[in-house]
RODOKE-339111 format. One line per 8 residues: their letters; for each residue x negated, y, z of N, C-alpha, C. Coordinates in Angstrom, 3 decimals. Atoms other than C-alpha are relative to their C-alpha. Example, Ala and Ser with C-alpha at 12.3 -4.5 7.8 and 13.67 -1.06 7.14 Angstrom:
<pts>
AS) -0.890/-1.190/0.000/-12.300/-4.500/7.800/-0.900/1.200/0.000; 0.820/-1.190/-0.060/-13.670/-1.060/7.140/0.770/1.090/0.730
</pts>
This chain:
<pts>
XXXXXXXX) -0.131/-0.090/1.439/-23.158/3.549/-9.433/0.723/-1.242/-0.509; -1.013/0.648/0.758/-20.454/1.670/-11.577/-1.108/-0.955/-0.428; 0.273/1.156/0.690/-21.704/-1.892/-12.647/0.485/0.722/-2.003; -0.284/-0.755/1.946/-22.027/-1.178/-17.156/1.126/-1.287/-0.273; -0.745/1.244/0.581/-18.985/-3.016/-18.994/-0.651/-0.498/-0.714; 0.136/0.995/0.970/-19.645/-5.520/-21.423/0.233/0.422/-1.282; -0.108/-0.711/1.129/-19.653/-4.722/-24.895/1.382/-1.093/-0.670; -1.352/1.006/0.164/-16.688/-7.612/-25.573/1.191/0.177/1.225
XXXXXXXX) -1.154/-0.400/-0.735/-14.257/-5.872/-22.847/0.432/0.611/-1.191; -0.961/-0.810/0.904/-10.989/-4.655/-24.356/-0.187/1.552/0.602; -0.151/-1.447/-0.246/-10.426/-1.017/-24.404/1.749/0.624/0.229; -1.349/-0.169/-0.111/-6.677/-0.982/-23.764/0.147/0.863/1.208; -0.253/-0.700/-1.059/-6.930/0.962/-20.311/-0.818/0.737/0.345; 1.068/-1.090/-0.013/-9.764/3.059/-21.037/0.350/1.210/0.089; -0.470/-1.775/-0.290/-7.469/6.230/-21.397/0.174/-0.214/1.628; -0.382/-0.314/-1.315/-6.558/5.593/-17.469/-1.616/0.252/1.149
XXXXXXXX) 1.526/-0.233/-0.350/-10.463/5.796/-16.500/0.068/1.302/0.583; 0.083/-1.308/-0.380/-10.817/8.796/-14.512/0.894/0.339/1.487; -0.768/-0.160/-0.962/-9.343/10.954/-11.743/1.050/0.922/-0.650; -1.534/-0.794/0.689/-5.742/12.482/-12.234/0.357/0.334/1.543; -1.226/-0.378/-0.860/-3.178/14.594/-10.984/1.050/-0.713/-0.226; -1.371/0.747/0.430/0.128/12.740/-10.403/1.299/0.787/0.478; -1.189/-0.451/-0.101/3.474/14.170/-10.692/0.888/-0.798/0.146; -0.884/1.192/-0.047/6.126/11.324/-9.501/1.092/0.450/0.362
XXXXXXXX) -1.275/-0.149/-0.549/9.807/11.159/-9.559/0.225/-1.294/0.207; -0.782/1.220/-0.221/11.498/8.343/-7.756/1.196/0.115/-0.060; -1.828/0.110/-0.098/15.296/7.395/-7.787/-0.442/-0.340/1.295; -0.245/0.804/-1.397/16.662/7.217/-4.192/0.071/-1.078/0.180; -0.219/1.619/-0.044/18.177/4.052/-4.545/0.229/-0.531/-1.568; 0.016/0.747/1.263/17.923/1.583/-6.932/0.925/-1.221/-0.355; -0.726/1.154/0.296/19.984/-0.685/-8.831/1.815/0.419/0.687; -1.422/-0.470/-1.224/23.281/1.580/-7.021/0.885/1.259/-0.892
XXXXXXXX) -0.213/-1.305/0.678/23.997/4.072/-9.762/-0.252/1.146/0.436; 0.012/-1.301/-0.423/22.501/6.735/-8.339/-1.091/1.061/-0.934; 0.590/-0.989/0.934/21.460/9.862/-10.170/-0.928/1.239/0.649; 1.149/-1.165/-1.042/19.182/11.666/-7.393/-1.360/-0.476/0.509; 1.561/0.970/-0.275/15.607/11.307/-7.652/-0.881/1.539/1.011; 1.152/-0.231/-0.657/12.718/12.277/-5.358/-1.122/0.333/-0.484; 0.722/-0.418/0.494/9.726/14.420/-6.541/-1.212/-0.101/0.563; 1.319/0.426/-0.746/6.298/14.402/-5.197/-1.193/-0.112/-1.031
XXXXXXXX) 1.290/-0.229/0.818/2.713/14.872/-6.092/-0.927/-1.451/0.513; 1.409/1.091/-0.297/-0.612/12.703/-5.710/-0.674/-0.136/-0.795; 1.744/-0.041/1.022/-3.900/11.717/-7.147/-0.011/-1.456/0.224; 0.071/1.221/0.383/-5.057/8.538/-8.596/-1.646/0.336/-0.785; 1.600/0.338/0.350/-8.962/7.466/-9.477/-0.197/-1.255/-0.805; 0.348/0.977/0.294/-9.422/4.785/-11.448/-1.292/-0.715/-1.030; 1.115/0.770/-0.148/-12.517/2.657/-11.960/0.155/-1.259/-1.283; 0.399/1.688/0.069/-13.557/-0.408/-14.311/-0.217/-0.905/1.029
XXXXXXXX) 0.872/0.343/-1.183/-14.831/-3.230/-12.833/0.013/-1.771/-0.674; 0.343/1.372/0.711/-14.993/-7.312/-14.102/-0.835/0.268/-0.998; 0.399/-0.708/1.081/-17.070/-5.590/-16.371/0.260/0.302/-1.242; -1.034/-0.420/0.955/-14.496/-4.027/-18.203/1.572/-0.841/-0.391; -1.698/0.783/0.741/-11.915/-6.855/-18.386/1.236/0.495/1.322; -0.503/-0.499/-1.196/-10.575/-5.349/-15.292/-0.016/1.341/0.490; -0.336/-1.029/-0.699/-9.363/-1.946/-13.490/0.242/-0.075/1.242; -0.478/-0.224/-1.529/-8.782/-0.561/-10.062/-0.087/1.338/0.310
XXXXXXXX) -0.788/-1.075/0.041/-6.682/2.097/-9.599/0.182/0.201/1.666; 0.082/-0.145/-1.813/-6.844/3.878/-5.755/1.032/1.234/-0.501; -0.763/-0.931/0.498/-3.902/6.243/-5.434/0.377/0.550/1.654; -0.602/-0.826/-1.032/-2.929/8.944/-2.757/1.405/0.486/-0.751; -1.106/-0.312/0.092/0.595/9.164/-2.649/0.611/1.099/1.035; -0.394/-1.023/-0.946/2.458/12.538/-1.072/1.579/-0.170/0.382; -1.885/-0.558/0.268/5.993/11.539/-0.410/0.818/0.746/0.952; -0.062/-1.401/-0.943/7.785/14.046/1.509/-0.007/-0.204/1.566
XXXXXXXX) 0.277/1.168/-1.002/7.814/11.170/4.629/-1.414/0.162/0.343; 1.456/0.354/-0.315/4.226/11.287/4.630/-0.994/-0.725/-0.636; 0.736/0.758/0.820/1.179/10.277/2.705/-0.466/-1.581/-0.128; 0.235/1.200/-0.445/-0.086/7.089/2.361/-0.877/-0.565/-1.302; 0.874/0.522/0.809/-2.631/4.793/0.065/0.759/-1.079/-0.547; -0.869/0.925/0.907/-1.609/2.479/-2.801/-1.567/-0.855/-0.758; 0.895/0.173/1.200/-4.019/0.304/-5.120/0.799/-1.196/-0.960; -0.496/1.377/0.896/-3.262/-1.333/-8.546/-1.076/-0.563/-0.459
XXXXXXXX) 1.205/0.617/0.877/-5.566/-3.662/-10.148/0.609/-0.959/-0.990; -0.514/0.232/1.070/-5.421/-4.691/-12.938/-1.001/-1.306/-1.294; 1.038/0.836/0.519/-7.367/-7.901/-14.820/0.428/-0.481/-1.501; -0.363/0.441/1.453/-7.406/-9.122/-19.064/-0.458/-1.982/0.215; 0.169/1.359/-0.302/-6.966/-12.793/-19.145/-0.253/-0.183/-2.007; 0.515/0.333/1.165/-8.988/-13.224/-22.595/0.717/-1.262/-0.793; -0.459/1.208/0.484/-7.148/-16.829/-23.453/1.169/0.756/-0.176; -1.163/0.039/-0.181/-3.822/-15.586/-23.123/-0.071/1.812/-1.151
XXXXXXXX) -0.145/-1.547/0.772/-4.629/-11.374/-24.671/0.903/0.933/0.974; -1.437/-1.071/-0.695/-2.307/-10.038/-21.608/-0.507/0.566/0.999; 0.287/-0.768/-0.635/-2.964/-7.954/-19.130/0.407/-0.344/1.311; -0.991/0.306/-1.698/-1.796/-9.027/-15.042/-0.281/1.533/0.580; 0.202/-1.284/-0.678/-1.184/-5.721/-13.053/0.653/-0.336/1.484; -0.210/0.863/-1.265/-1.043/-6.421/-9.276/0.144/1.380/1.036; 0.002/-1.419/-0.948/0.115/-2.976/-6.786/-0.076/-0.641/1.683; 0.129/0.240/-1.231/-0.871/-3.426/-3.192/0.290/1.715/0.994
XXXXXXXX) -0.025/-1.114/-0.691/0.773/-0.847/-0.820/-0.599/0.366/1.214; 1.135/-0.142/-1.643/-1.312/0.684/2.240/0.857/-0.653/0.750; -1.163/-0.076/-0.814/1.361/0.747/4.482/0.680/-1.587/0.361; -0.679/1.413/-0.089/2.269/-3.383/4.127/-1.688/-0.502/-1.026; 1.140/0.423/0.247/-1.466/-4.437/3.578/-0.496/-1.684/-0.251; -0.247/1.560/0.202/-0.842/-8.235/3.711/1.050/-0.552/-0.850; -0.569/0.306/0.794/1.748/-7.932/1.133/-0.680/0.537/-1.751; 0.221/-1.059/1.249/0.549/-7.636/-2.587/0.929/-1.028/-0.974
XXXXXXXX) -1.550/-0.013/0.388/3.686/-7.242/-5.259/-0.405/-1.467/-1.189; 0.071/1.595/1.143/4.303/-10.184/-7.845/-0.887/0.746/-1.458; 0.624/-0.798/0.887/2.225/-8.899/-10.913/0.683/-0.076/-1.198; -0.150/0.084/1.674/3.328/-7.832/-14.194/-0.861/-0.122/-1.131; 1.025/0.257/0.871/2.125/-9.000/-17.391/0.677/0.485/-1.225; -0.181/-0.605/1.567/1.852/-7.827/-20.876/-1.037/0.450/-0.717; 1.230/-0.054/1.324/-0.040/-6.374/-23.787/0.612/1.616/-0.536; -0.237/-1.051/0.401/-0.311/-3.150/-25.135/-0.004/-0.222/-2.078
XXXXXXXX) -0.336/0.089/1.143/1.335/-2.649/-28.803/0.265/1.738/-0.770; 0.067/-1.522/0.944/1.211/0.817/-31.001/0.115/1.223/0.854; 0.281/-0.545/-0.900/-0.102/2.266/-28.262/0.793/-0.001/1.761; -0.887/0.014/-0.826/2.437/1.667/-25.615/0.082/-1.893/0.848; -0.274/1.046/-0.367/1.789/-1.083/-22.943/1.081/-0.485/1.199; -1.374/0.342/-0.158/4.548/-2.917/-22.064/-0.323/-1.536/1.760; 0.142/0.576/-0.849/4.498/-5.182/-18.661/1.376/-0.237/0.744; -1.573/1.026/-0.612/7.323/-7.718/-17.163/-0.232/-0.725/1.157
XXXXXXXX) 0.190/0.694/-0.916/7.531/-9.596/-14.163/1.378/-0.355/0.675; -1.674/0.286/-0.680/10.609/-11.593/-12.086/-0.441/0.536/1.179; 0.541/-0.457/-1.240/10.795/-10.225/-8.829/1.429/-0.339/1.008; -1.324/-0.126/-0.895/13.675/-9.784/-5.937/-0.217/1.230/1.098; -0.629/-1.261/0.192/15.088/-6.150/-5.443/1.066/-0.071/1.405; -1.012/-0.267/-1.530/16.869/-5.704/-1.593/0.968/-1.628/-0.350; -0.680/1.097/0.536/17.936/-9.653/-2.542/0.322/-0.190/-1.137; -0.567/-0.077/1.361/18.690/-9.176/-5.810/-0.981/-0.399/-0.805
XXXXXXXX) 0.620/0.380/1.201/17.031/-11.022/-8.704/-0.172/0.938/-0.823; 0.108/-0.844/0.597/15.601/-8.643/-10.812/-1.288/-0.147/-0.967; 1.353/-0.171/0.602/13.240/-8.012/-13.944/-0.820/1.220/0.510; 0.387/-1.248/0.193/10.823/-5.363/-13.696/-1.053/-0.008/-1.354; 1.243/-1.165/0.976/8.732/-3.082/-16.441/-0.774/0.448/0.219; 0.693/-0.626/-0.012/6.331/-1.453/-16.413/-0.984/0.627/-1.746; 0.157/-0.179/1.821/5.688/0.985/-19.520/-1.520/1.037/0.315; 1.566/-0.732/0.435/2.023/2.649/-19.966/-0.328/0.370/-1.237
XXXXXXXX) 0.497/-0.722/1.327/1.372/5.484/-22.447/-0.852/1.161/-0.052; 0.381/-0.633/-0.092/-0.817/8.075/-23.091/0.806/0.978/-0.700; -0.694/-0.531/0.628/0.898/11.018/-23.779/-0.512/1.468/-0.838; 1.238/-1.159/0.159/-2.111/13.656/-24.749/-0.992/-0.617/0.146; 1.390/0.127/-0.132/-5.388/13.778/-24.834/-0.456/0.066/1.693; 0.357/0.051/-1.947/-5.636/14.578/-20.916/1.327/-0.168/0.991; -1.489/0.940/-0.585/-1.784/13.024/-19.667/0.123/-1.253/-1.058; 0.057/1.404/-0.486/-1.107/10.060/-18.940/1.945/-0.396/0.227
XXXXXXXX) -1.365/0.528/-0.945/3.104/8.402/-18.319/-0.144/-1.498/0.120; -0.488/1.087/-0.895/3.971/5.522/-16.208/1.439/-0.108/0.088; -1.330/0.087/-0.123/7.574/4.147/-16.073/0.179/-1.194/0.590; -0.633/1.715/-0.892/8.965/1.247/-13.792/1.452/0.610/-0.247; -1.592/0.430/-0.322/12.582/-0.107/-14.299/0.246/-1.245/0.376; -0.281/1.567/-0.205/14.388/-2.973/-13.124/1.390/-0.414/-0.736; -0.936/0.574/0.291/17.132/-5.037/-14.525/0.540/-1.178/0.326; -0.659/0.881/-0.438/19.687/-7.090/-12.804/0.980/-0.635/-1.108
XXXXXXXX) -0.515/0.405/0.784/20.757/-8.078/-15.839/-0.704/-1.067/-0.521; 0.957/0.928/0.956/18.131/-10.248/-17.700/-0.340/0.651/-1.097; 0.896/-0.633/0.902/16.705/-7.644/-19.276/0.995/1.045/-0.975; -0.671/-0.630/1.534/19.756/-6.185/-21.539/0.252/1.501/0.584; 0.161/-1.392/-0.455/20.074/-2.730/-19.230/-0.926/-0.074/0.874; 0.853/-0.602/-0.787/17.416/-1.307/-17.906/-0.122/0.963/0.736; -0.090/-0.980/-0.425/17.225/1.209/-15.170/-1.283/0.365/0.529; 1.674/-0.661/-0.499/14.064/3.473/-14.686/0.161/0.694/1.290
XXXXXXXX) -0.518/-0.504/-1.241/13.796/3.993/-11.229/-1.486/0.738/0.498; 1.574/-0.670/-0.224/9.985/5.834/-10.929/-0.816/0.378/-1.321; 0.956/-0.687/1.299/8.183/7.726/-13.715/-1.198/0.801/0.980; 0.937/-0.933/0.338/4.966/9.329/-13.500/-1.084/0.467/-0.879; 0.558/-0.550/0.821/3.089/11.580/-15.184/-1.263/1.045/0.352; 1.866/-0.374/-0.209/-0.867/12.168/-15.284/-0.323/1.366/-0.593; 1.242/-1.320/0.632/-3.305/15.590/-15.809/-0.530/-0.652/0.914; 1.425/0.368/-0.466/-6.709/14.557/-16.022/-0.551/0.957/1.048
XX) 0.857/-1.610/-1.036/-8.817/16.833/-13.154/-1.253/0.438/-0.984; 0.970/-0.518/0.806/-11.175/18.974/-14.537/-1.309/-0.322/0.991
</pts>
């Protein structure tokens, strides 16, 4: 049984609470102009847990290669109001990714991070919205620019399970 949150946790990632269906498109390649993306299903569970200032997101991914396990977590740094989001892939278990940070604003949270893209200096995004009462979208882009074009290279999109 779930540890109870705190009655002073934010509620900013409370719509992602639950188990979902995931519908994901990837771009083949990224950052290459390419206009052919990759489709694929999976499920995602996600949990409180710092008692409430924190998430953890477990995700079965189907890509047509073969399944595999993902987790994001996700912690509220109360001094600061921002959010760190941290993805650890099964598959490279001793690597976890640089985290993005941000804050959710008129419903739509917004998350940045520097990173490096097949060598390439790159921003990334990460956009979080609810788009219904029981869906959910996700959007990652990166920009080798410094931010002034952005290219979305992975969307997905949540139904709650019944």
């Amino acid at each position: 049984m779930p540890l109870s949150a705190l009655s002073s946790a934010p509620d900013d990632f409370d719509f992602v609470v639950g188990d979902w269906f995931v519908k994901h498109r990837r771009l083949d390649k990224r950052l290459a102009n390419c206009h052919d993306w990759t489709a694929f299903d999976g499920e995602m569970s996600t949990h409180k847990v710092l008692g409430g200032f924190g998430n953890l997101e477990d995700n079965l991914l189907k890509f047509p290669g073969g399944e595999f396990r993902a987790i994001a977590l996700r912690a509220f740094d109360k001094e600061s109001g921002t959010w760190a989001i941290w993805w650890l892939d099964g598959r490279f278990p001793g690597q976890l990714d640089v985290p993005v940070k941000g804050r959710f604003k008129d419903g739509v949270g917004s998350f940045y991070a520097d990173d490096i893209q097949d060598g390439t200096a790159v921003k990334v995004r990460f956009l979080w919205s609810r788009s219904g009462l029981n869906t959910l979208r996700w959007e990652q882009a990166f920009s080798a620019d410094d931010g002034v074009i952005w290219e979305t290279n992975w969307t997905m999109d949540f139904t709650r399970k019944p």
